[in-house]
Structure formats: C-alpha cells, structure tokens
N, CA, C and O atoms as a Tinker XYZ file with bonds, in Angstrom:
   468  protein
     1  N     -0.867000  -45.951000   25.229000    73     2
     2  CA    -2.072000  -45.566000   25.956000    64     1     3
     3  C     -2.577000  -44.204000   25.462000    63     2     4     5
     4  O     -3.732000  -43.909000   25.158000    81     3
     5  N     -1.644000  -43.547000   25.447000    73     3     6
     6  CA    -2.270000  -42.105000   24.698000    64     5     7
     7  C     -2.716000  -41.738000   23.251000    63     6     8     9
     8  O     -3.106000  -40.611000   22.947000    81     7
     9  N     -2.629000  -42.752000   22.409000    73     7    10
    10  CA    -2.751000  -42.633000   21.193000    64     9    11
    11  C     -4.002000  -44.081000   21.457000    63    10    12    13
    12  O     -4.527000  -44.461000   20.411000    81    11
    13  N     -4.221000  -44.456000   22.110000    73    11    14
    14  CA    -5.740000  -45.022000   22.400000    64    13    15
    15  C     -6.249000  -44.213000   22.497000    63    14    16    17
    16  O     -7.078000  -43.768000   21.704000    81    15
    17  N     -5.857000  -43.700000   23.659000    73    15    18
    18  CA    -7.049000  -42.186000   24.358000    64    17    19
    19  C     -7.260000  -41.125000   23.575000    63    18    20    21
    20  O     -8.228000  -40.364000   23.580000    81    19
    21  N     -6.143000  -41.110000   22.787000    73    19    22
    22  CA    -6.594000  -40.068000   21.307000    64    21    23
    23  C     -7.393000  -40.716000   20.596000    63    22    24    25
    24  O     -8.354000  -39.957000   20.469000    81    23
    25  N     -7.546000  -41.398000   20.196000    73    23    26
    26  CA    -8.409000  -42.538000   19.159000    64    25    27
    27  C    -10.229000  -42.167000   19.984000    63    26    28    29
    28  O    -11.240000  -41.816000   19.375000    81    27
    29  N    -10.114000  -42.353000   21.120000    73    27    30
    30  CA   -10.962000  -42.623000   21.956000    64    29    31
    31  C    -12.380000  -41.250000   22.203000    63    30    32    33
    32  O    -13.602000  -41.190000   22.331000    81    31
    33  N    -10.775000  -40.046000   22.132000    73    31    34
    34  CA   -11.929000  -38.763000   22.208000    64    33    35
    35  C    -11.880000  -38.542000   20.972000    63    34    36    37
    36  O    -13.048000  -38.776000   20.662000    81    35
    37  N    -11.152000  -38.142000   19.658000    73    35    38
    38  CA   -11.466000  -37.891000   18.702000    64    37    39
    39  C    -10.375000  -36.640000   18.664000    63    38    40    41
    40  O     -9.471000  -36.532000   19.492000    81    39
    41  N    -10.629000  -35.607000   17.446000    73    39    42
    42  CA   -10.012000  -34.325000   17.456000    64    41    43
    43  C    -10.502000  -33.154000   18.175000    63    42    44    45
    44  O     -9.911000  -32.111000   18.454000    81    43
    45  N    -11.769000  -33.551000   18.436000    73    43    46
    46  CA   -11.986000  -32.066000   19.432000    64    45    47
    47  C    -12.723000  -32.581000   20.706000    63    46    48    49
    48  O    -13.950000  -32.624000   20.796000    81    47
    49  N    -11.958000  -32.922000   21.563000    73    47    50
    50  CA   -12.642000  -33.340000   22.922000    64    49    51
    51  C    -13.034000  -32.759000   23.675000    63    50    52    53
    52  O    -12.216000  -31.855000   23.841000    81    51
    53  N    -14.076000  -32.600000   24.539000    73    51    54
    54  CA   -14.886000  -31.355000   25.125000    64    53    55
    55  C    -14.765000  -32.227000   26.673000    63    54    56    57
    56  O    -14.709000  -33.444000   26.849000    81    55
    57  N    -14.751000  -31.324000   27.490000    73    55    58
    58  CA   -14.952000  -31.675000   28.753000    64    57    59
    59  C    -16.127000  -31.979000   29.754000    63    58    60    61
    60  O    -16.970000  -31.082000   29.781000    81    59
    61  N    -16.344000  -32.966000   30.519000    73    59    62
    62  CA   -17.549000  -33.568000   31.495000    64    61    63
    63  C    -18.268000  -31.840000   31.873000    63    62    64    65
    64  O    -19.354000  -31.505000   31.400000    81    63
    65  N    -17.806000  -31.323000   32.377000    73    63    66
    66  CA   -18.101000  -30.391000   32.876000    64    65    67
    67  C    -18.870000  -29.042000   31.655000    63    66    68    69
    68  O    -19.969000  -28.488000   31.676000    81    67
    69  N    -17.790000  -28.927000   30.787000    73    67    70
    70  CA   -18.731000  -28.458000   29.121000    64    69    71
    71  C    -19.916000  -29.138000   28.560000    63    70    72    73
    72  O    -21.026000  -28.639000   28.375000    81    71
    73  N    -19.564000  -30.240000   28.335000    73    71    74
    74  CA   -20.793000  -30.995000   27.727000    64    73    75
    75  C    -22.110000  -30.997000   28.685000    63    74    76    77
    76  O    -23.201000  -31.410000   28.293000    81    75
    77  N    -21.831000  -30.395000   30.219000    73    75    78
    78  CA   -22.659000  -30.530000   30.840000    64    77    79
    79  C    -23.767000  -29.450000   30.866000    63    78    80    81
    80  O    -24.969000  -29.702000   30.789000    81    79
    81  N    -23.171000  -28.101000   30.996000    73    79    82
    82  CA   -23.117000  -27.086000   30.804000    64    81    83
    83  C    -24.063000  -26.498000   29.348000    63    82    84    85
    84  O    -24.963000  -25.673000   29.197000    81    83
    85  N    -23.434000  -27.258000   28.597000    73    83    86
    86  CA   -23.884000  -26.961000   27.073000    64    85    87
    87  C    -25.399000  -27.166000   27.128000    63    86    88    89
    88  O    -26.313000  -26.347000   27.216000    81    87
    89  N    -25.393000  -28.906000   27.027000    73    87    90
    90  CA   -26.805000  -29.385000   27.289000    64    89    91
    91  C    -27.680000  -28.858000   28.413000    63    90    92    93
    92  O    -28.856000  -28.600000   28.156000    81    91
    93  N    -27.191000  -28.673000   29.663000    73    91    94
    94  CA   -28.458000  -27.222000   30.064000    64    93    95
    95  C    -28.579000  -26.041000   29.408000    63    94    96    97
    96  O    -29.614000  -25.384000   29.511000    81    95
    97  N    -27.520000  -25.625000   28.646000    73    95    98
    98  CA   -28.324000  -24.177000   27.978000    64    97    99
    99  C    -29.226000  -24.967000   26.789000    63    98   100   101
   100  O    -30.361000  -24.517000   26.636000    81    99
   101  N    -28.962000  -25.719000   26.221000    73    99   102
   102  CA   -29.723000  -25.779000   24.768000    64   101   103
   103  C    -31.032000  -26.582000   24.960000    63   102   104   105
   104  O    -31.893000  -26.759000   24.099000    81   103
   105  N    -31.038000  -27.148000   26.539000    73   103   106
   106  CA   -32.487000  -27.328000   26.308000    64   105   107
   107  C    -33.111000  -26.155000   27.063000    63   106   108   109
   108  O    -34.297000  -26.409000   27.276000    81   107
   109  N    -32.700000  -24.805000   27.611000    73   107   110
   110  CA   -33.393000  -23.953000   27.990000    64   109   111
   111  C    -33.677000  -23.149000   26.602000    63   110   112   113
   112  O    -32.789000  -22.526000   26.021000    81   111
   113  N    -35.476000  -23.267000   25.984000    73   111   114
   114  CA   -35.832000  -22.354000   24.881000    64   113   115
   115  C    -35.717000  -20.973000   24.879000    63   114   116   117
   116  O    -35.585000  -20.236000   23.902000    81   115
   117  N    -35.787000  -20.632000   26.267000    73   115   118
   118  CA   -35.753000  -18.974000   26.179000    64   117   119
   119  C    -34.850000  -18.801000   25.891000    63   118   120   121
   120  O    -34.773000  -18.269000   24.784000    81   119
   121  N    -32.935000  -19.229000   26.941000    73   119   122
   122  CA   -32.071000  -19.041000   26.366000    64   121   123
   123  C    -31.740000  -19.076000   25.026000    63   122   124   125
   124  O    -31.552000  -17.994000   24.470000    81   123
   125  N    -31.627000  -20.114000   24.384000    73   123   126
   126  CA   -31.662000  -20.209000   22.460000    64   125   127
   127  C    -31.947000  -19.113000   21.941000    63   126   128   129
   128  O    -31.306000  -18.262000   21.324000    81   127
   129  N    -33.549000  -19.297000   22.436000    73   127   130
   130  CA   -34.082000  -17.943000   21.191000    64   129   131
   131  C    -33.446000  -16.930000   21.627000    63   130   132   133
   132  O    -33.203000  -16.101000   20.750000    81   131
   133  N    -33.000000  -16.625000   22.893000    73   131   134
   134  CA   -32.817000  -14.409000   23.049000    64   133   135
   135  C    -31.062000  -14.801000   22.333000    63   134   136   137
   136  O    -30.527000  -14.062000   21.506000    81   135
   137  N    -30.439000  -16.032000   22.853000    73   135   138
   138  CA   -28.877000  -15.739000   22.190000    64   137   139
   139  C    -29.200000  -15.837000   20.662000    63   138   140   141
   140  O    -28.446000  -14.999000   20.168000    81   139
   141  N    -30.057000  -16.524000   19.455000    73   139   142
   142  CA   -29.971000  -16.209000   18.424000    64   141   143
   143  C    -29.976000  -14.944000   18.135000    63   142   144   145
   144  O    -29.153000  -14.242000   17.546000    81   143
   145  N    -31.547000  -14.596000   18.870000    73   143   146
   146  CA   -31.811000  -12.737000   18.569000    64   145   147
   147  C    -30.360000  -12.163000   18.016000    63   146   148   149
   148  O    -29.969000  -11.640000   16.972000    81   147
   149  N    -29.637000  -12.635000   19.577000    73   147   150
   150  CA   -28.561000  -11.670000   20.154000    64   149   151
   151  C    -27.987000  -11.778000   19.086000    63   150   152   153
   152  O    -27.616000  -10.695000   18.632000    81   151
   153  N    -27.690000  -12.901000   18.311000    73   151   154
   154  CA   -26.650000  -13.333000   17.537000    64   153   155
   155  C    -26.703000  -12.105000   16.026000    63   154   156   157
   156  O    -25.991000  -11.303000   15.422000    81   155
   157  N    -27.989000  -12.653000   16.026000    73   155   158
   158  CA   -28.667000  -11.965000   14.565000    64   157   159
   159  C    -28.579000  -10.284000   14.491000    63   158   160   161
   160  O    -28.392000   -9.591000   13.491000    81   159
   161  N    -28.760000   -9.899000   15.768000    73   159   162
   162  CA   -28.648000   -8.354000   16.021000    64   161   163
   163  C    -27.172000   -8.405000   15.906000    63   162   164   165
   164  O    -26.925000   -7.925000   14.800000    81   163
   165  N    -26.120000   -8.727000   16.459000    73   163   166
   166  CA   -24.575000   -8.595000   16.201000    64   165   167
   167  C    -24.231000   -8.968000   15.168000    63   166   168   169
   168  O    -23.211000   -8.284000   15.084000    81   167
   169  N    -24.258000   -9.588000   14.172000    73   167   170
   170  CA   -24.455000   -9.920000   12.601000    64   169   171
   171  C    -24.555000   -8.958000   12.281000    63   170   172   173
   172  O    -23.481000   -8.355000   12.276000    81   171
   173  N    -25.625000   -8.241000   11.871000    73   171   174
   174  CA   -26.459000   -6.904000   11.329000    64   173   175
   175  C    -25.428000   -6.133000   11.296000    63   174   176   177
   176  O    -24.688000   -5.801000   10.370000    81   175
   177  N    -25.456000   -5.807000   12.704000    73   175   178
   178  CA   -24.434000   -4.782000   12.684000    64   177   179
   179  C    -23.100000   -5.012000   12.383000    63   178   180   181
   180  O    -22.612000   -4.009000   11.863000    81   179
   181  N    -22.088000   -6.184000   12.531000    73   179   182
   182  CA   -21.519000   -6.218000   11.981000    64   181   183
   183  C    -21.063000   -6.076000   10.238000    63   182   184   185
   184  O    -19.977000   -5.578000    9.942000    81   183
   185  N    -21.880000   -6.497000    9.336000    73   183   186
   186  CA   -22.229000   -6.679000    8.284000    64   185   187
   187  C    -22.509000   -5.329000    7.672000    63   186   188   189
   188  O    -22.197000   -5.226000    6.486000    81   187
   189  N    -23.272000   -3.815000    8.515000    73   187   190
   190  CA   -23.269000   -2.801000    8.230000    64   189   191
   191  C    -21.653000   -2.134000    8.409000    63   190   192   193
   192  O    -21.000000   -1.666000    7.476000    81   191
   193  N    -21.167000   -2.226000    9.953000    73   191   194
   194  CA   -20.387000   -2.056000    9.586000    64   193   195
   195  C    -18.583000   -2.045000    8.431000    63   194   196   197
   196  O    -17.844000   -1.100000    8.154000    81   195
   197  N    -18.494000   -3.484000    8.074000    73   195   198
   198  CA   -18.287000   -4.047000    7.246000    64   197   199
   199  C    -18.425000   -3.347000    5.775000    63   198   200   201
   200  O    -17.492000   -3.371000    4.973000    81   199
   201  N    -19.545000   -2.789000    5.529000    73   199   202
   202  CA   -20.220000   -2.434000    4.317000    64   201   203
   203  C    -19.637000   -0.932000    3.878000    63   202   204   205
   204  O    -19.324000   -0.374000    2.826000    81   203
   205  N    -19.690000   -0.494000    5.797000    73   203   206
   206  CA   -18.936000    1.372000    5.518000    64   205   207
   207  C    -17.680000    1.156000    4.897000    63   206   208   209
   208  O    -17.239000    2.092000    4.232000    81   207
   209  N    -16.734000   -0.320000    5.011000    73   207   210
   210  CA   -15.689000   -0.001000    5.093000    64   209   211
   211  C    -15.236000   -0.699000    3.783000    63   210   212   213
   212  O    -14.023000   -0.814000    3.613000    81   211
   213  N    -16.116000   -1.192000    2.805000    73   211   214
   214  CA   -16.381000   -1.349000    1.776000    64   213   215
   215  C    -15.574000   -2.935000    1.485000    63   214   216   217
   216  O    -14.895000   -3.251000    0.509000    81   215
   217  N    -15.936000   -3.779000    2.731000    73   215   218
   218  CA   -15.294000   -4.733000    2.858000    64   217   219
   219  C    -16.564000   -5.869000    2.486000    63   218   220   221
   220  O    -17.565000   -5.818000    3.201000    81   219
   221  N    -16.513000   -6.905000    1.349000    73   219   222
   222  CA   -17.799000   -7.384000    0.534000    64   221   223
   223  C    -17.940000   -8.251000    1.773000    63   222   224   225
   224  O    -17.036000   -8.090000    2.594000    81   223
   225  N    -18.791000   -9.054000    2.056000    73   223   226
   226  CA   -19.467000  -10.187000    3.002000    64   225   227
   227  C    -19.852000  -11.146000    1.755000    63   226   228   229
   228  O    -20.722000  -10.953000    0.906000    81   227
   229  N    -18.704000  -12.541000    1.922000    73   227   230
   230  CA   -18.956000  -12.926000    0.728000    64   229   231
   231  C    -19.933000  -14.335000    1.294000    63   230   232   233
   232  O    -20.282000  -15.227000    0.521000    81   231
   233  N    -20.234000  -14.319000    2.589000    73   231   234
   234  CA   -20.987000  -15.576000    3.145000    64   233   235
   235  C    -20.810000  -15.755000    4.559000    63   234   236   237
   236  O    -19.806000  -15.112000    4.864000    81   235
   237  N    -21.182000  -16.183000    5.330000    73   235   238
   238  CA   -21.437000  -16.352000    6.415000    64   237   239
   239  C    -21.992000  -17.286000    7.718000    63   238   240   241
   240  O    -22.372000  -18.344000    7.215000    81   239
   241  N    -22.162000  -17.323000    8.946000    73   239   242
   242  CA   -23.102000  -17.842000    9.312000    64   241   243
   243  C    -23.432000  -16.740000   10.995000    63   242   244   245
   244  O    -22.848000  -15.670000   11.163000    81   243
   245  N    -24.306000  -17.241000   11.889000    73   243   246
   246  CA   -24.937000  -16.263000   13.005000    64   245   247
   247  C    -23.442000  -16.414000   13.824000    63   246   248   249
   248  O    -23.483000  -15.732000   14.848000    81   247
   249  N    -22.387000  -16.983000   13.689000    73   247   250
   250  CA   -21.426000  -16.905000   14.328000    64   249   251
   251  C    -20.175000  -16.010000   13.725000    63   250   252   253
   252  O    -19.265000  -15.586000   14.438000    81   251
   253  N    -20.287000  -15.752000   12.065000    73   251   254
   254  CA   -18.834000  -15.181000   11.785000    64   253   255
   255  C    -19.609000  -15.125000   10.327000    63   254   256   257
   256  O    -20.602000  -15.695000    9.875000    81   255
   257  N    -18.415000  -13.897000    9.677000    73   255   258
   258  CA   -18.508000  -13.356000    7.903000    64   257   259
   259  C    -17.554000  -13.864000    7.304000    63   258   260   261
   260  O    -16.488000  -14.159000    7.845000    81   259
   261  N    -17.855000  -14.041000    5.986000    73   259   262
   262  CA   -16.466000  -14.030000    5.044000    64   261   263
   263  C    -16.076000  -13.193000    4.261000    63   262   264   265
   264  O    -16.649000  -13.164000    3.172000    81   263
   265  N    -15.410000  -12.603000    4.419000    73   263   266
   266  CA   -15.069000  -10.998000    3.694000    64   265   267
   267  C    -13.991000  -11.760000    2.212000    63   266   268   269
   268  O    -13.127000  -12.620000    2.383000    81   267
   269  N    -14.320000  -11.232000    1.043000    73   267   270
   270  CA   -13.373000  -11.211000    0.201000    64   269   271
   271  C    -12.443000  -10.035000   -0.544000    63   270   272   273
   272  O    -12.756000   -9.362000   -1.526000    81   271
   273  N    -11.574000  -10.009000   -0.002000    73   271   274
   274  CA   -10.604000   -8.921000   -0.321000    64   273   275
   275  C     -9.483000   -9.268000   -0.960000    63   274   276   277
   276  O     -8.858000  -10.275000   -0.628000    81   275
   277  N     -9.044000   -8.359000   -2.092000    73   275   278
   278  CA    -7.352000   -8.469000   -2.495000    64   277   279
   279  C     -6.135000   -8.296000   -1.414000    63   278   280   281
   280  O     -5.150000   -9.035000   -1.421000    81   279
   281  N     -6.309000   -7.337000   -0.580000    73   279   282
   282  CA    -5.640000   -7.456000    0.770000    64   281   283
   283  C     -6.053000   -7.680000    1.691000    63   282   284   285
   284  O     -6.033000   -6.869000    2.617000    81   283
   285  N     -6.654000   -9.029000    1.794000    73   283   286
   286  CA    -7.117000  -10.221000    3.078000    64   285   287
   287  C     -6.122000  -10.298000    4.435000    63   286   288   289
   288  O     -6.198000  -10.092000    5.646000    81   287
   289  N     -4.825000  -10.868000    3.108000    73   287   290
   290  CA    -3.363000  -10.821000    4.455000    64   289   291
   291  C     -3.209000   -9.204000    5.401000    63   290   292   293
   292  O     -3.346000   -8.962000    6.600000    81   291
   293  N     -2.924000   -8.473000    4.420000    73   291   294
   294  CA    -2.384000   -7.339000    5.202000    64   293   295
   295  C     -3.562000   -6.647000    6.289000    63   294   296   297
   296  O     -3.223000   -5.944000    7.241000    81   295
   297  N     -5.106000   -7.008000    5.939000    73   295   298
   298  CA    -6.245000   -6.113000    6.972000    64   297   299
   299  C     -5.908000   -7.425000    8.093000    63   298   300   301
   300  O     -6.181000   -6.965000    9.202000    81   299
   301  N     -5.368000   -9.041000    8.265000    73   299   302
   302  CA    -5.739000   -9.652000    8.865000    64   301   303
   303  C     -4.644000   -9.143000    9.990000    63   302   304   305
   304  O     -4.758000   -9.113000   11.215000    81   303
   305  N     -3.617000   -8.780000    9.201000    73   303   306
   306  CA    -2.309000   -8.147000   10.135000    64   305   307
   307  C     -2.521000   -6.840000   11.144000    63   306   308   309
   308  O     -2.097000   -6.657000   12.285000    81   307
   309  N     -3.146000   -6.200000   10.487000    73   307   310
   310  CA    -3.107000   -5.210000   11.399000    64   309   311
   311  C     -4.419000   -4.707000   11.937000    63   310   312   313
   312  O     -4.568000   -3.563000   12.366000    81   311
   313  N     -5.622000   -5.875000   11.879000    73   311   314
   314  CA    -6.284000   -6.119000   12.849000    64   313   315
   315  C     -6.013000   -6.743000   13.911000    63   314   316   317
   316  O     -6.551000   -6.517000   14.995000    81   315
   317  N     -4.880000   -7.853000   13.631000    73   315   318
   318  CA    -4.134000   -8.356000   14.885000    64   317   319
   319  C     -3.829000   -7.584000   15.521000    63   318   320   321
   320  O     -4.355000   -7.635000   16.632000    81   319
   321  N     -2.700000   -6.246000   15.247000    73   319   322
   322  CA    -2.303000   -5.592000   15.823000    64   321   323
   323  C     -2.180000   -4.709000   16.710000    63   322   324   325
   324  O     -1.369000   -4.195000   17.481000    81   323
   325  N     -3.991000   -4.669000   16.124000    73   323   326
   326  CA    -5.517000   -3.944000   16.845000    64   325   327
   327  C     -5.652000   -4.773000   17.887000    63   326   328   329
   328  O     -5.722000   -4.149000   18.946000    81   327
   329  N     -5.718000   -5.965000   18.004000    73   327   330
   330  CA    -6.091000   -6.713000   18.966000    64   329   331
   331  C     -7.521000   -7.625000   18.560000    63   330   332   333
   332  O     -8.206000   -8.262000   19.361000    81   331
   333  N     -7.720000   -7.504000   17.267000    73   331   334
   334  CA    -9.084000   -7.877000   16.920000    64   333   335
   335  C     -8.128000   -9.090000   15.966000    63   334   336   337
   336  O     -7.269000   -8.834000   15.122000    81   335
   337  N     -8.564000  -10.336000   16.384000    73   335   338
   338  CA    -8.194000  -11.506000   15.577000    64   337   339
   339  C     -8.756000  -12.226000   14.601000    63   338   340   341
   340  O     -9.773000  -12.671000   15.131000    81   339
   341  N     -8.710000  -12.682000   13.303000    73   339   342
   342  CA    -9.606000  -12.813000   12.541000    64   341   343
   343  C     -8.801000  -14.231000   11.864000    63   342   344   345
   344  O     -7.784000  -14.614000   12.443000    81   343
   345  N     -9.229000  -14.896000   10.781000    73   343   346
   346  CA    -8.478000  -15.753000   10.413000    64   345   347
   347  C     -8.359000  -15.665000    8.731000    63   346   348   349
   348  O     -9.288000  -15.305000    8.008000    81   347
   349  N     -7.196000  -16.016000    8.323000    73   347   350
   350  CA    -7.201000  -16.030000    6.593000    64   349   351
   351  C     -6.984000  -17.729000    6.025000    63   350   352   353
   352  O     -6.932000  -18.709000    6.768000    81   351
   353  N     -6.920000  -17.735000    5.111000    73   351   354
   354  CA    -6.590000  -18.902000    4.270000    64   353   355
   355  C     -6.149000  -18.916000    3.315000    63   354   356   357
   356  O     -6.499000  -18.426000    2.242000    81   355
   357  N     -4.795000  -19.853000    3.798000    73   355   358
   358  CA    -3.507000  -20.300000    2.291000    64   357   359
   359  C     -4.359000  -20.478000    1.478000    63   358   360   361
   360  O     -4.266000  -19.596000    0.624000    81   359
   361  N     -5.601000  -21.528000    1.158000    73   359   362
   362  CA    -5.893000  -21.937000    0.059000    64   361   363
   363  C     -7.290000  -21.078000   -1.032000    63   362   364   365
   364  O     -7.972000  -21.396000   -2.005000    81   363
   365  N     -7.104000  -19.676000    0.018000    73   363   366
   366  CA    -7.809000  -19.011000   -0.765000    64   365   367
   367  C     -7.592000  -17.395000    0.079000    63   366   368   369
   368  O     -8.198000  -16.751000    0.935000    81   367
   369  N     -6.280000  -17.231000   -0.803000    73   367   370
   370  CA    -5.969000  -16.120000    0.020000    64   369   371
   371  C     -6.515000  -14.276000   -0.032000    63   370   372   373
   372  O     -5.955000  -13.268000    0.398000    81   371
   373  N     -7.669000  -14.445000   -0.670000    73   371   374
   374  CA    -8.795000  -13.556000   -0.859000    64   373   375
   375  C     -9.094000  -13.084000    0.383000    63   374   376   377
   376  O     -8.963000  -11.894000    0.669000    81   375
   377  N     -9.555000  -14.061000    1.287000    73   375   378
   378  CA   -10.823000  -14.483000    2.587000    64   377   379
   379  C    -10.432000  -13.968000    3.493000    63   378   380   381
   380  O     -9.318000  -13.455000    3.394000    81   379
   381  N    -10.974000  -13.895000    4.451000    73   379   382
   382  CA   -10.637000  -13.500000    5.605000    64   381   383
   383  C    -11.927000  -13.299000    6.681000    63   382   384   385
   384  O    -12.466000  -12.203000    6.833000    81   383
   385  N    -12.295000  -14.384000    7.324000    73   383   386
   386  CA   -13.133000  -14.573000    7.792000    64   385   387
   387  C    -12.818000  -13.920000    9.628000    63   386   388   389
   388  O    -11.820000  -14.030000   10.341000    81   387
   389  N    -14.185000  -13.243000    9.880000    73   387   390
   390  CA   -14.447000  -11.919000   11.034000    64   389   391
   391  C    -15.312000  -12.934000   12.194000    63   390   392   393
   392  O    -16.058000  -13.638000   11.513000    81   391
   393  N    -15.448000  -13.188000   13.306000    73   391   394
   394  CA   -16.602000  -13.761000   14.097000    64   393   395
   395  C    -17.027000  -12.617000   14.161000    63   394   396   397
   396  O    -16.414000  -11.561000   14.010000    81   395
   397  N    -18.742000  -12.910000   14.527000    73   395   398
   398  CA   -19.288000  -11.804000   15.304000    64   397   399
   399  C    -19.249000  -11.072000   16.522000    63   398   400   401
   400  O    -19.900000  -11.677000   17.374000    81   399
   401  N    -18.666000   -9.830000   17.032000    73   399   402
   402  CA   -18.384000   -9.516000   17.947000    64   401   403
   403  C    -19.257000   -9.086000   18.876000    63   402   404   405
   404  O    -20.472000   -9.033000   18.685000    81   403
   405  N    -18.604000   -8.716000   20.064000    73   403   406
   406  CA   -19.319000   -8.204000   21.185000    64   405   407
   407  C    -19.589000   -6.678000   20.808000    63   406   408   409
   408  O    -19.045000   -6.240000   19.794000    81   407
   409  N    -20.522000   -5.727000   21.687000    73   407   410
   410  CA   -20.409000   -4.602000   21.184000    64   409   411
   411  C    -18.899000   -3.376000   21.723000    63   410   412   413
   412  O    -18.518000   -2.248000   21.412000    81   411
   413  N    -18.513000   -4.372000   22.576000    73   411   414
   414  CA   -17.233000   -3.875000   22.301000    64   413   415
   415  C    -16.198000   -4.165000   21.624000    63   414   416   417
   416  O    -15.226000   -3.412000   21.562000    81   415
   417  N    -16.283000   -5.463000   20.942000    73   415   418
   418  CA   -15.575000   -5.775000   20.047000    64   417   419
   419  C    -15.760000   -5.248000   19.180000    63   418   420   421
   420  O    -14.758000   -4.855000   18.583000    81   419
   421  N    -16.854000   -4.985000   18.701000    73   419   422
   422  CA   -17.403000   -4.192000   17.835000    64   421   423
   423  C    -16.990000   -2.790000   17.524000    63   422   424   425
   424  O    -16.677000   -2.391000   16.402000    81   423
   425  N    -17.010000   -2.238000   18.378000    73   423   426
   426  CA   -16.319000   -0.918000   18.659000    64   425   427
   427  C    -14.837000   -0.393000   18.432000    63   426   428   429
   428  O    -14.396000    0.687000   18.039000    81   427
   429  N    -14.092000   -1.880000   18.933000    73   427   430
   430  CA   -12.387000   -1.694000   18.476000    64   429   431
   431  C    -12.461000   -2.479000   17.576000    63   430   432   433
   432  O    -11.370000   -3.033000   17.711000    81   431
   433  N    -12.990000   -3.024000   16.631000    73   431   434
   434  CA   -12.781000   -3.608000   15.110000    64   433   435
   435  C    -13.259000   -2.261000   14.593000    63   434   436   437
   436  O    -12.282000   -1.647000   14.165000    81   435
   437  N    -14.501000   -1.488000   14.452000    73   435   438
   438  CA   -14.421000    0.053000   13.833000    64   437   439
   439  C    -13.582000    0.829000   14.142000    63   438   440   441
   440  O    -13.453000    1.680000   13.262000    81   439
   441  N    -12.752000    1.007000   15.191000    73   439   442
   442  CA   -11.491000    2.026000   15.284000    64   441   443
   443  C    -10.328000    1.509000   14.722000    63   442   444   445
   444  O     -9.532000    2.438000   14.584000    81   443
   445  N     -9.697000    0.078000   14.195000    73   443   446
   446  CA    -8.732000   -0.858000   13.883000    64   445   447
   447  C     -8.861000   -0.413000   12.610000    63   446   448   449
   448  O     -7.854000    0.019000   12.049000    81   447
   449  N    -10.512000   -0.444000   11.709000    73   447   450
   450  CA   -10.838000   -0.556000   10.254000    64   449   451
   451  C    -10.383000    0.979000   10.119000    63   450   452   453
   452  O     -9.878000    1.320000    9.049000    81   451
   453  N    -10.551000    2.009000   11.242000    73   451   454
   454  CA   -10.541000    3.424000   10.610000    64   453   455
   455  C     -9.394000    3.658000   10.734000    63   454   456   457
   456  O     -9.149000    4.813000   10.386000    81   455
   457  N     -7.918000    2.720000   11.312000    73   455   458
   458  CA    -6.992000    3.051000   11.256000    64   457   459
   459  C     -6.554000    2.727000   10.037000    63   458   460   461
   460  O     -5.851000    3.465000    9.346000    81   459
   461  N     -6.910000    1.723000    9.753000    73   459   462
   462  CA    -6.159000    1.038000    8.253000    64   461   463
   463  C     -6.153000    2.123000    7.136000    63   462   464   465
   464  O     -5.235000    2.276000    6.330000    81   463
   465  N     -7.606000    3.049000    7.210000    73   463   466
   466  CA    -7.667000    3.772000    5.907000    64   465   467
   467  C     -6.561000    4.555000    6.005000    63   466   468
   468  O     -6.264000    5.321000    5.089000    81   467
C-alpha cells in the first residue's frame, strides 16, 4: 500500500492545505509582482555583496546564486557554522550555490564572509 501511495504522489508531495494556499497567492497579481520586486531587490544585493567578497556569481535564478570557487567545500563549512546554509556539489565541486536571503540573513552571511577572511 505504501509504495502505491508513493507511486501515487510522486517525489515531492505537497499538502491539501499548501497547494491551497499557494494557488491563492499566485492568483493574487499584486502579491506576485511586489514578491518578485522583493525578490529582485534581495538578489541585487546579494550579488553586490558577494562581489565585495570577491566570490564570482557564476548563474543564478530570483531564488538563489551560483558562486564558483576553488574553496566551495571549506566557505560551505564554515558558513554552516555561521548558521547560514548553503549547498555544494560532488559532481562539481567548484559550486556552491547561496539562496537569496532575508535582510537579516543577509546581514549574518556578511559577518560569516568577514569572518572567513
């Protein structure tokens, strides 16, 4: 029965109550447009900041960067450590991809980056 019911939702199953949720924000237009704004303004700045710290932005999207670095692993470590979580990849262990943060996230990912130096 459970490996039906896996079959059934798929790999990422979302809940009655999410899916419900979702579809009222995305057909509200105002909402959309001010969270892109929002999105696009936290980008920016992320991406500047990023730039002080001479960390390349090798691609992206309004949700997260891809930074390419020779020490991908070790900034991903002790941004953890920071408390700022980021993700790397075995199969391209350059990367190290950042979401866009809040402006307080924002704030302790620039004190995390100024610890590293």
């Amino acid at each position: 029965l459970t490996q039906r019911l896996a079959g059934l939702l798929g790999s990422w199953p979302v809940s009655g109550p999410a899916i419900s949720t979702a579809t009222r924000a995305l057909a509200d237009d105002e909402w959309t447009a001010a969270t892109r704004a929002a999105l696009n303004a936290r980008g920016k700045r992320l991406r500047a900041l990023l730039d002080r710290f001479a960390l390349p932005v090798k691609g992206g999207t309004s949700l997260f960067v891809l930074v390419e670095h020779e020490r991908a692993a070790e900034i991903h470590l002790a941004l953890a450590k920071s408390g700022v979580w980021t993700r790397i990849f075995a199969e391209r262990p350059a990367w190290i991809r950042i979401g866009v943060p809040t402006d307080d996230g924002l704030a302790r990912l620039e004190r995390a980056l100024s610890d590293l130096r």
